[in-house]
N, C-alpha and C positions, 0 to 999 in steps of 0.2 A: 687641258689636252696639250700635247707637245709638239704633234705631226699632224701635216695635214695634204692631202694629197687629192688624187684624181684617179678612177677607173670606169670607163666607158664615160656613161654621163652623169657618175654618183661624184659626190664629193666626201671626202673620207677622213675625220678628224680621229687620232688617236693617240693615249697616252695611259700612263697608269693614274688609279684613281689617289687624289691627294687626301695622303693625311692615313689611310688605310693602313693598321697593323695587317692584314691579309693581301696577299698580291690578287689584284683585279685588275688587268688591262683591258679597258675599253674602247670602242670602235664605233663610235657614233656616222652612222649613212647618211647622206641628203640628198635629194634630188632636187635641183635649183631652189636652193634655200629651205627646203622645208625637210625637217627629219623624217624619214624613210624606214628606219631599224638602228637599234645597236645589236652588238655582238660583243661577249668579254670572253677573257680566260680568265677563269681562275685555279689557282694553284692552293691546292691545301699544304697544312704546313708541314706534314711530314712527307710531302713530294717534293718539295722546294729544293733539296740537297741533288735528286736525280737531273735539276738543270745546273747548278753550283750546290760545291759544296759547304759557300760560306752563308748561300740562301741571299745573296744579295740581290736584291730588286732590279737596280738598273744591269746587273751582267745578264740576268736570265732576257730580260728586254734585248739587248746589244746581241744576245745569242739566237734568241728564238722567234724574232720581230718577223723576220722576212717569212716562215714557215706558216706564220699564223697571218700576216698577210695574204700571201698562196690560200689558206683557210677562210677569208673572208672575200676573196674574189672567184673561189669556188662556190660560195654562198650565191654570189651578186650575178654567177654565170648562169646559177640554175634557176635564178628568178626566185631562193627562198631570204623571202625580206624578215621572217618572224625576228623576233627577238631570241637569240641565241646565247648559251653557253659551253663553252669548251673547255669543261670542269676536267683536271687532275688530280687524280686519288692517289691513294697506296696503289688502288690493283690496276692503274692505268688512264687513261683520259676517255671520257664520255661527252656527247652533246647531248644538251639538254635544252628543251624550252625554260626562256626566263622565267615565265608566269608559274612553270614549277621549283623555281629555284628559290619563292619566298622560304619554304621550310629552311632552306638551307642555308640562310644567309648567314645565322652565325660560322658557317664553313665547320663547324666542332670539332 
């Protein structure tokens, strides 16, 4: 994890995951040490180009960090701690429960 920050009384570590051919940025919660929720995005790869168009990882991060931020502290304002994803398709971005996003993991 690369960031690590503070909102109300969660603490908020996040970074992209290492080592991934697929962009997933993660957002791991805690509330006084103990994990609370994550939250990712992920981007499939024929979305990638609509954040850069060279698909690079760290510009879409520098670009769209603070938005998906805003996304995770709207999460933490409405008290929903689940585990989240904030999948990017072709036809758009969807949330999804993680626990439905085993099928998806290959991202295909």
């Amino acid at each position: 994890m690369e960031n690590q920050w503070s909102y109300k009384d969660y603490q908020i570590r996040d970074g992209l995951k290492p080592g991934s051919p697929h962009f997933q940025y993660f957002y791991v919660v805690s509330e006084q040490a103990k994990k609370k929720c994550n939250y990712c995005v992920w981007i499939v790869e024929e979305a990638l180009t609509r954040f850069d168009r060279s698909g690079d990882f760290a510009s879409i991060v520098s670009s769209q960090r603070e938005t998906w931020n805003k996304w995770v502290k709207g999460k933490i304002d409405a008290g929903d701690f689940g585990n989240k994803v904030l999948k990017y398709d072709r036809d758009g971005e969807k949330e999804i429960e993680l626990s439905e996003m085993t099928a998806h993991l290959s991202m295909g």
